[in-house]
C-alpha positions in Angstrom: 21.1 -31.2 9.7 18.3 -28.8 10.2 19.5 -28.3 13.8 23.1 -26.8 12.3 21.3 -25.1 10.5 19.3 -23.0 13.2 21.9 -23.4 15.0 24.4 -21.2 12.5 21.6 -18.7 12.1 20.9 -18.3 15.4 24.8 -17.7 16.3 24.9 -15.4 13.4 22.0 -13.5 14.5 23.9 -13.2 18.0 26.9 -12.1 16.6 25.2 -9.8 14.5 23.2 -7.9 17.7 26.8 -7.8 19.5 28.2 -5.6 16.8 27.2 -1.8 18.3 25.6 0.2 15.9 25.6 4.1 15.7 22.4 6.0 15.5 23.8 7.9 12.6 23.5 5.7 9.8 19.7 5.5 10.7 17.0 7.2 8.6 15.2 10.4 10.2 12.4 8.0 11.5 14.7 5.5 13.0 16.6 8.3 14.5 13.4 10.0 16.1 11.9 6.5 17.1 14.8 5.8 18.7 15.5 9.3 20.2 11.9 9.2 21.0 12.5 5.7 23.2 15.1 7.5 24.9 13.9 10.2 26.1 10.7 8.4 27.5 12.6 6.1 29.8 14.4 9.4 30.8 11.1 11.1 31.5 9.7 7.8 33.2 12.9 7.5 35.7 11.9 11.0 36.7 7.6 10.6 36.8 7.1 12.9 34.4 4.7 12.9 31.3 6.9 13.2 27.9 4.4 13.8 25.4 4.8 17.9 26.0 8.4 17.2 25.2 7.4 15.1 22.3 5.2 17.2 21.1 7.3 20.2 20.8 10.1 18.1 18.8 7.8 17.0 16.2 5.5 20.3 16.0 2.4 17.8 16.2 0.6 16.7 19.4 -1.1 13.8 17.6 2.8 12.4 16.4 4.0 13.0 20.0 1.0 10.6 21.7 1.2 8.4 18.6 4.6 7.6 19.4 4.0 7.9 23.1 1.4 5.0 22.4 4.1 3.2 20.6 5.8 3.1 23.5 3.5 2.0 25.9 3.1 -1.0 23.2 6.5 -1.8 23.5 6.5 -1.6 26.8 3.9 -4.5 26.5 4.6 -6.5 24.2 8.7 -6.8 24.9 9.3 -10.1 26.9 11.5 -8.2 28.5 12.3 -4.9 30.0 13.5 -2.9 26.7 17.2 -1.5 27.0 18.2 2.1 25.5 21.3 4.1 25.9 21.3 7.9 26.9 20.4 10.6 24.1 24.0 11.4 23.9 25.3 7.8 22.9 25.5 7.3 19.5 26.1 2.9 20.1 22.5 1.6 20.2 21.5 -0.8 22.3 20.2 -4.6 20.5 16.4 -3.8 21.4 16.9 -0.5 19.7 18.8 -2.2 16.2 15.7 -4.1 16.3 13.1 -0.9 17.0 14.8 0.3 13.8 14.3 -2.4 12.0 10.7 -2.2 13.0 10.6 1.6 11.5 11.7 0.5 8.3 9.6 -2.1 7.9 6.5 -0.2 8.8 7.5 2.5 7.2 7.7 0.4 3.7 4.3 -1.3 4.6 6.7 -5.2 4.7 4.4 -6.7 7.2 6.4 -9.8 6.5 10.2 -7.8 7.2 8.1 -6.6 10.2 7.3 -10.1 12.1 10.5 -11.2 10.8 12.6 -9.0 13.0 11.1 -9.5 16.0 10.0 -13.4 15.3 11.2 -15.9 17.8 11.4 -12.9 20.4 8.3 -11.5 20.5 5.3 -13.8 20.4 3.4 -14.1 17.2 -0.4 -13.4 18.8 1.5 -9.8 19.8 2.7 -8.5 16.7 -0.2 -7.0 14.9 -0.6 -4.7 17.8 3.3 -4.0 17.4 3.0 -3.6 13.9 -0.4 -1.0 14.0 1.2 1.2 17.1 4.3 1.6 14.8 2.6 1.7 11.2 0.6 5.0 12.7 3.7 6.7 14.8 5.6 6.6 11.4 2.8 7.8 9.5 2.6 10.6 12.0 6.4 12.3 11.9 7.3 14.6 10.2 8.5 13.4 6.9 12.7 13.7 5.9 
């Protein structure tokens, strides 16, 4: 019986991550932690630095390399490479419905909310470094 029972939440968690999502119903911090995953893999494709770019957005170099470092995190920790649509795309992609999730979590200091999103994908020895990177890039921005 346990088995069915992963089995049904695992399937609904699947389902769940098909579903697009838009980028408008996020908060402001979602929105530029998303935005702000964007446009670095738009500035990596083309070698350039984005933290200038960042930096101007929020008014704050420390935000724009907090986030930067966020990032970089990400880019670690993920077991895989992470996915993100073009700025202009309002659908988000699963990794960044989960990067939301992340925000929020942070943002409300729900450590446990935190590992629960990314439990079972990202392993458990990686998520306190996931959870400080984003913890001090949403301490960071600018508030809504």
């Amino acid at each position: 019986m346990p088995a069915s029972g992963s089995a049904t939440q695992f399937s609904a968690t699947i389902e769940k991550l098909a579903r697009p999502r838009d980028v408008r119903g996020l908060t402001l911090n979602g929105l530029h932690m998303v935005m702000a995953m964007r446009l670095c893999a738009l500035f990596d494709q083309a070698g350039r630095d984005p933290v200038p770019d960042l930096a101007r957005r929020y008014r704050s170099i420390e935000a724009a390399c907090a986030v930067h470092r966020l990032v970089q995190t990400i880019k670690q920790v993920w077991p895989e490479p992470f996915m993100v649509n073009r700025p202009c795309c309002h659908a988000m992609t699963p990794d960044e419905v989960t990067l939301s999730a992340l925000v929020r979590n942070a943002r409300s200091g729900n450590r446990a909310g935190f590992a629960q999103a990314v439990d079972g994908f990202v392993r458990a020895e990686r998520h306190p470094a996931l959870y400080e990177a984003t913890v001090h890039a949403v301490a960071l921005l600018p508030s809504p």
